[in-house]
Structures are given as structure tokens and as C-alpha cells.
C-alpha positions as CSV (number, residue, x, y, z in Angstrom):
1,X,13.4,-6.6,-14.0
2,X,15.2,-3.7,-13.1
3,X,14.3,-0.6,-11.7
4,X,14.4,1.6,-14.6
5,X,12.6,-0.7,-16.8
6,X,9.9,-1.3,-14.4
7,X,8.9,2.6,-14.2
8,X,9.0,2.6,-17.5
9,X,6.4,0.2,-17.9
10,X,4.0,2.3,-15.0
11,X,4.7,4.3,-17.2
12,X,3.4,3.1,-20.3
13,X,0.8,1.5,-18.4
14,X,-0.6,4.9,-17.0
15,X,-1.3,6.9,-20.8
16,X,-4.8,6.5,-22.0
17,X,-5.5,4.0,-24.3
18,X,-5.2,4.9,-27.7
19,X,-8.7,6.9,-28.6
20,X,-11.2,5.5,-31.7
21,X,-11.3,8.4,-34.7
22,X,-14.0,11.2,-34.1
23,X,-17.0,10.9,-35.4
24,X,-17.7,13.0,-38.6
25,X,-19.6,16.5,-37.9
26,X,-22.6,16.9,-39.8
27,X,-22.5,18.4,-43.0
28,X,-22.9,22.0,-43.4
29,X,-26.1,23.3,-45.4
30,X,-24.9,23.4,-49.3
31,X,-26.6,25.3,-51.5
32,X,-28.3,22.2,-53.2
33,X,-30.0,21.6,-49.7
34,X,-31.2,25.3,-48.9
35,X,-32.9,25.1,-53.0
36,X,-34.3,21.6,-52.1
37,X,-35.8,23.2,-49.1
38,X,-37.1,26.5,-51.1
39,X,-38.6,24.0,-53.8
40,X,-40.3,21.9,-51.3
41,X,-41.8,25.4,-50.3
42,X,-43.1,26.4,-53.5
43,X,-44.9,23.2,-53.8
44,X,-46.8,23.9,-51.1
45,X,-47.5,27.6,-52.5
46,X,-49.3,25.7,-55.5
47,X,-51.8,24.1,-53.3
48,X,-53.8,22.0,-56.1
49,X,-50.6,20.6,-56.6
50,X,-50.8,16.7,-55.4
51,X,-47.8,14.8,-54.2
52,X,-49.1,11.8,-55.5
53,X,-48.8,13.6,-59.6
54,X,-45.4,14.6,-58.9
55,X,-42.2,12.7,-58.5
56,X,-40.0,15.3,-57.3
57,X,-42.5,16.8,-54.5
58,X,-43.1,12.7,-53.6
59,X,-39.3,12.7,-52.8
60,X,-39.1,16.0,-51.0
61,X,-41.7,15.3,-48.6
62,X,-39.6,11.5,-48.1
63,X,-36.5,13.4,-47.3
64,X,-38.6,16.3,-44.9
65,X,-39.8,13.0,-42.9
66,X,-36.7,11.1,-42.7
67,X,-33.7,14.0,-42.3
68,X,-34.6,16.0,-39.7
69,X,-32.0,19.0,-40.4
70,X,-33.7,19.2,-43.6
71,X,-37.1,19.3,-42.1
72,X,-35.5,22.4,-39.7
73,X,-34.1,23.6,-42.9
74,X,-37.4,24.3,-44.9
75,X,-39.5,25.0,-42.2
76,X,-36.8,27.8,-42.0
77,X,-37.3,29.1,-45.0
78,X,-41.2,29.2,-44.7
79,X,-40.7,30.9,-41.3
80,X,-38.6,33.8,-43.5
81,X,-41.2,34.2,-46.1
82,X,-43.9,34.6,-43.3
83,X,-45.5,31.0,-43.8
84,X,-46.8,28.7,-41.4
85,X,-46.5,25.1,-42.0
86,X,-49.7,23.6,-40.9
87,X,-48.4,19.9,-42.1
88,X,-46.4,17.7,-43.9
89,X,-47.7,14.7,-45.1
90,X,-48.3,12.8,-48.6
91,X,-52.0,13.4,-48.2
92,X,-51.9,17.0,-47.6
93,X,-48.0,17.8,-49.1
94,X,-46.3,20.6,-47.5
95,X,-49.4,22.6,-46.1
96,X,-48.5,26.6,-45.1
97,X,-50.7,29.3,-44.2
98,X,-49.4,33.0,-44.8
99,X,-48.8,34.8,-41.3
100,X,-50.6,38.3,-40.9
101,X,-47.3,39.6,-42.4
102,X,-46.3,38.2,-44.7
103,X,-46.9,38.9,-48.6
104,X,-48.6,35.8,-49.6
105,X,-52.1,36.7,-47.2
106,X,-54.9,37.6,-48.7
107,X,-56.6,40.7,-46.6
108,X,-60.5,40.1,-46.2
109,X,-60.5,44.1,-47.2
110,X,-58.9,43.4,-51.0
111,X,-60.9,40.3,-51.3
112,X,-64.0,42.0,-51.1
113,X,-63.1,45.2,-52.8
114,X,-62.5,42.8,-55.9
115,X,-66.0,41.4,-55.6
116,X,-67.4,44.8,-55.1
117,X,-67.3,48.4,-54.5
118,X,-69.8,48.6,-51.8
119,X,-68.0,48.4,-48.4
120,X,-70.8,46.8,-46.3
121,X,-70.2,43.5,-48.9
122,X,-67.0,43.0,-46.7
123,X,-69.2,42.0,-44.0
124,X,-71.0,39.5,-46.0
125,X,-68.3,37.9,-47.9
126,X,-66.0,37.1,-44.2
127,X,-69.5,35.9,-42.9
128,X,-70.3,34.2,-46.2
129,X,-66.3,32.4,-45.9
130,X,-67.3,31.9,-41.7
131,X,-70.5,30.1,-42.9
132,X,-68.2,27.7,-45.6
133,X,-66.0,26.9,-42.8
134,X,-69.0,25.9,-40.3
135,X,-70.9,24.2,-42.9
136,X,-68.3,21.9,-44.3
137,X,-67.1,20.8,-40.5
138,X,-70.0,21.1,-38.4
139,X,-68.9,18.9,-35.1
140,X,-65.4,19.4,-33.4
141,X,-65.1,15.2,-34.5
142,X,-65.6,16.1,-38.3
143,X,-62.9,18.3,-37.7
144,X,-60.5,16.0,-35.7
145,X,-60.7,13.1,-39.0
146,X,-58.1,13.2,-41.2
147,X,-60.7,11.0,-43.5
148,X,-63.6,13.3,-43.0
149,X,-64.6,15.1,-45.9
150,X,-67.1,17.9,-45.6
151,X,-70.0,18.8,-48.5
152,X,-72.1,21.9,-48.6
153,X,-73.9,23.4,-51.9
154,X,-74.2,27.3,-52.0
155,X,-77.9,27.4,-51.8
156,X,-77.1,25.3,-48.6
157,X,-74.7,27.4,-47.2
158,X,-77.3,30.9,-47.9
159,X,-80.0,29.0,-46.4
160,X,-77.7,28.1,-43.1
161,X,-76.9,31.4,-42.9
162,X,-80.4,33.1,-42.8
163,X,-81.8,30.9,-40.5
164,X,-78.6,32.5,-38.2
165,X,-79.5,35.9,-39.0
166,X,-83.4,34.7,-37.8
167,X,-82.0,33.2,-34.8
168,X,-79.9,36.5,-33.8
169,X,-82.9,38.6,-34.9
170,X,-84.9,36.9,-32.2
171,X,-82.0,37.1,-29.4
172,X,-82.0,40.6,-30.5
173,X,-86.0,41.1,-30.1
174,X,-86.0,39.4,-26.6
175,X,-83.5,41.6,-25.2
176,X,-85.2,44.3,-26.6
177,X,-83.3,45.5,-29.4
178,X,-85.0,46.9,-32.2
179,X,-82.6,49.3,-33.5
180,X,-79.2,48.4,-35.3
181,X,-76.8,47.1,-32.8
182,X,-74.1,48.9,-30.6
183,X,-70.9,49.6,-31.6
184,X,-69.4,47.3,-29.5
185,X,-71.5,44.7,-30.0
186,X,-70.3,40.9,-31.3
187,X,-69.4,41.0,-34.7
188,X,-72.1,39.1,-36.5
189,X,-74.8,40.9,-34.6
190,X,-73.4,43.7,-36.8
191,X,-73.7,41.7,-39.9
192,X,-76.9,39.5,-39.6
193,X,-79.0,42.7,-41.0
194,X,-76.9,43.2,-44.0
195,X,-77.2,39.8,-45.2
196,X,-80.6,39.6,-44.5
197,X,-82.1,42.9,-46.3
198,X,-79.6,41.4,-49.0
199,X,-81.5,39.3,-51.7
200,X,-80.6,35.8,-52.3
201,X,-80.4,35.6,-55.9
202,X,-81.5,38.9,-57.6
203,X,-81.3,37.2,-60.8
204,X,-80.3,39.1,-64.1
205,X,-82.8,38.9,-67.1
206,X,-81.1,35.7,-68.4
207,X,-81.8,34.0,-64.8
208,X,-78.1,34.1,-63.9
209,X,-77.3,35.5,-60.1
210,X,-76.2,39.1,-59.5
211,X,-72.9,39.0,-57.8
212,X,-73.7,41.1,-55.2
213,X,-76.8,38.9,-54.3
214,X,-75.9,36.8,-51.2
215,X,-75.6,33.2,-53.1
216,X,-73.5,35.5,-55.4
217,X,-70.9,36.2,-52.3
218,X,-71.3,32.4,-51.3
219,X,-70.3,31.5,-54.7
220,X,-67.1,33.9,-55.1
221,X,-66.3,32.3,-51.6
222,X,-66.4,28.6,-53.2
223,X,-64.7,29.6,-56.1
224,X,-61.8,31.0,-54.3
225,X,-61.3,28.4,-52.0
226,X,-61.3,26.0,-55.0
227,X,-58.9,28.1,-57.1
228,X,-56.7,28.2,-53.8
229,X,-57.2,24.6,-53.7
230,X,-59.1,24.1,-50.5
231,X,-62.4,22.9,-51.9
232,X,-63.2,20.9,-55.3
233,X,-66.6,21.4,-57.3
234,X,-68.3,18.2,-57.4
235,X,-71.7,19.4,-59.4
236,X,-73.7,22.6,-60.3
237,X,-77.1,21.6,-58.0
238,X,-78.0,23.8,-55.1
239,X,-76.2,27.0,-56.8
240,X,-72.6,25.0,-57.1
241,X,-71.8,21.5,-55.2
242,X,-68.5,21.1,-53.2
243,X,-66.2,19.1,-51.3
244,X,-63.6,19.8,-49.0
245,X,-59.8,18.7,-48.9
246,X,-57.3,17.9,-46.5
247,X,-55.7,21.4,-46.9
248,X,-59.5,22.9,-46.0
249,X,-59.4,21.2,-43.1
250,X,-56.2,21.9,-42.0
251,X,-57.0,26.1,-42.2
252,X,-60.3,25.4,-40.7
253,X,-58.5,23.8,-37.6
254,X,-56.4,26.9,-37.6
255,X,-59.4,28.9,-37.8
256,X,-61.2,27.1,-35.1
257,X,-60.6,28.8,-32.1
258,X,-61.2,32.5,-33.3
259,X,-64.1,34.3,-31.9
260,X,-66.1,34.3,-35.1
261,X,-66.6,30.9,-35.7
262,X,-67.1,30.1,-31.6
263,X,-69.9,32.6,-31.9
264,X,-71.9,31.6,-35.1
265,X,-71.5,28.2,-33.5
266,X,-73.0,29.3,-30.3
267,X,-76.2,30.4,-32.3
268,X,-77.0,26.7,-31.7
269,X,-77.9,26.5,-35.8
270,X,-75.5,24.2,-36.3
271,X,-75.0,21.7,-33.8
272,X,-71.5,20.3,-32.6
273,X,-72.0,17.3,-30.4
274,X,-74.9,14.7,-31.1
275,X,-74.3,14.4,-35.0
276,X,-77.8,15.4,-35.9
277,X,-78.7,18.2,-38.4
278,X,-76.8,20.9,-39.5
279,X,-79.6,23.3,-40.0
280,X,-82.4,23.2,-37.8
281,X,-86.0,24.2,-39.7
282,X,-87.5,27.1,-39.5
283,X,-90.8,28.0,-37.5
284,X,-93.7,27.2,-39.1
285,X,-95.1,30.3,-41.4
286,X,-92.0,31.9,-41.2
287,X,-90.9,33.3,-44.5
288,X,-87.2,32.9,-45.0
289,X,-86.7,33.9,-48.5
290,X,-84.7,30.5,-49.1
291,X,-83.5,29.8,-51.9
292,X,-85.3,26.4,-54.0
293,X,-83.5,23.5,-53.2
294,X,-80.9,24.2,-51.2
295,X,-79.4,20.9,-50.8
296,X,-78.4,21.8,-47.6
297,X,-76.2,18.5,-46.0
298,X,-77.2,16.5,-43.2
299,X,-75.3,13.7,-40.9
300,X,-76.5,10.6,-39.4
């Protein structure tokens, strides 16, 4: 071999083997996938809507599992219309909560002011939707179940509420305070007087309850949660009979940690850890002004 050829051949040997094609770059968002992701949102906007009754949200929520740059993709869009996306899953669909900004939330303030005029009523309908929440999920395991589902009647829910404002009337005698709470005191030891000068029924003529009448509030708090799709009516005993759904639960674990519920709950009415009842009873002779039957649920 001669010299030329031979360095030649180093040469050749030397270069870099030929190199495989590159691998396709992912797609850029089209349009079509940026409306997918919109219309997955504004299923979960229509939150009686069930996957299971809908072919279209079915596949969506198959394709938000199984392509993650779609998944980024709607969560995106329910980031930029001030949602939170609590889940996705065929039981619950595309779950979101509104942020404090954004346009979807309901403000406690407007709620009430549609339910009444009177301003102290916006205590007793955010304590009446506190009470809901700590009635249909008593113990932190209740909670934690995806198959747990929580049951509470109005009349229930009154009753659980009283025996609370009775049990922070008698903190509030053995600390000696027999005048209305400070300013800066917790906020249901600002409440618990309201709801209980408050009637329970104050039934019209034709027996029907007054809507400002405390099972009145507890009722407008049911029926929004179930036109909102968070509870569903089972029965009209004990003032209106409900059940809770996987979306409920989802905003009640949201809610969990706030200060509200953690200090109803630390009234001890509703105990958290050993299963037991949900409403203790009251002392004996004590007059309550319960409501009859009140259905109220208990656990084994």
C-alpha cells in the first residue's frame, strides 16, 4: 500500500460515523389543541356535568391523563382565568376552584346580600356554609376517602350548630364574658349570638320557613351547593336531605386548613378522631330550641 493511499485511509478512518436522523421536535400548540384545552375547562365550569354522560369530556380527561403537554396546556388556561384545578379524574372530571381574583368566585358579601338585606345574615350564612362543610366530613379520615360520602339534613345541620353556639356561650361565661365579644375576638365568638337570638324556623302562616330564619339560611346554603353541584338532595325529611359529591370533598379539603373550620372544630361538638357522634347531646333541662326531628347523622 502506498503512502498516499494509506493516509488516506487514517483518514477516512478518523471522520465520525455517519450520524442517525434527529429526532422530531414536538409539535407546536395548534389552535385545535389550545380549544381542546379551553373546552376541557368549561366542563369543569358546569360542575353537575358527569364524565361518565358525556363522550367528548370522557375523551378529554383520557388525553389530560395520557399527554402531558396537554395536561400543562389546560392547566394553563385555568391558571389565566383565575382557576385552580383541584383534580382530574373520571370520578370527579376536571375539578377547579375560582382563585380570590378571578371572575368566577362567589364573594360571601353578594351571596348573602341576595338572601337578604340585613348585614348581620352574612355572619350566619358563612357560619351556616362552615357548619355544611363540618357536618358532611366530620373526621380528617372521612375526608381523606375518595369513597366517603357525607349526609347531613338541614334540621341536622341547625341543631349542630346551636349546640356550638351553647358550647361557646359557656366558654364565654367561664371566662367571664357576659357582654358581646371584643373586637378582636375569634370569628365565631362573634357570630354564635346572632344565630342564636335568630329563630329556627319562624314559620309563615302556611307553615313554610321564613328565609331569614336559621334552617332558612341552612337551606339556601344546600341549595347552592347543589345548584353548584357539590351536594345532591336525596329527600325532603329533617328540613331537606343531602349527600355530598366528590367535587364537595375536594373544596372541603381545600377549605380544611383555614382558621374557621379549625376553630368550630376545636369546640369539641364534633369530634375528629374516634368515629363516634357527630353531635354530642345537650345537658339535661337545657332548652335548645331544636328543631323536631332533626335527623342529625351519626357514625359507627
Amino acid at each position: 500500500m502506498s503512502e498516499t493511499h494509506a493516509e488516506h485511509t487514517d483518514a477516512w478512518s478518523e471522520q465520525e460515523p455517519p450520524q442517525p436522523p434527529a429526532a422530531p421536535t414536538a409539535s407546536a400548540v395548534t389552535p385545535a389543541d389550545a380549544a381542546d384545552a379551553a373546552r376541557l375547562v368549561s366542563f369543569g365550569l358546569q360542575p353537575k356535568l358527569l364524565p361518565a354522560r358525556d363522550a367528548e369530556y370522557t375523551e378529554l380527561l383520557r388525553r389530560y391523563r395520557e399527554d402531558p403537554a396537554f395536561a400543562r396546556l389546560a392547566d394553563a388556561v385555568a391558571t389565566g382565568l383565575g382557576l385552580v384545578v383541584l383534580e382530574v379524574s373520571p370520578r370527579a372530571g376536571m375539578a377547579v376552584t375560582a382563585g380570590e381574583d378571578s371572575v368566577f368566585a362567589v364573594r360571601m358579601g353578594d351571596y348573602a346580600r341576595r338572601a337578604s338585606t340585613d348585614s348581620a345574615d352574612r355572619f350566619l350564612h358563612g357560619l351556616a356554609h362552615l357548619a355544611v362543610a363540618a357536618m358532611a366530613f366530620p373526621r380528617p379520615e372521612d375526608l381523606a376517602d375518595d369513597t366517603y360520602i357525607g349526609r347531613f339534613t338541614v334540621n341536622g345541620v341547625d341543631a349542630f350548630v346551636r349546640q356550638a353556639c351553647l358550647r361557646l356561650e359557656q366558654r364565654a361565661e367561664e371566662q367571664g364574658e357576659n357582654t358581646d365579644p371584643a373586637s378582636d375576638a375569634p370569628g365565631l365568638e362573634a357570630a354564635w349570638r346572632i344565630y342564636a337570638r335568630r329563630s329556627a324556623t319562624g314559620a309563615t302562616k302556611d307553615a313554610r320557613r321564613l328565609a331569614g330564619s336559621t334552617t332558612g339560611i341552612v337551606g339556601k346554603a344546600a341549595a347552592f351547593l347543589t345548584d353548584s353541584g357539590f351536594l345532591q338532595r336525596t329527600g325532603d325529611e329533617g328540613g331537606g336531605s343531602y349527600r355530598t359529591t366528590a367535587r364537595y370533598q375536594l373544596q372541603v379539603r381545600d377549605m380544611a386548613g383555614s382558621a374557621a373550620m379549625a376553630e368550630l372544630l376545636d369546640l369539641g361538638v364534633v369530634p375528629v378522631s374516634d368515629g363516634s357522634a357527630t353531635l354530642l347531646p345537650p345537658p339535661e333541662g337545657d332548652d335548645l330550641e331544636l328543631a323536631a326531628d332533626a335527623g342529625l347523622p351519626f357514625h359507627a
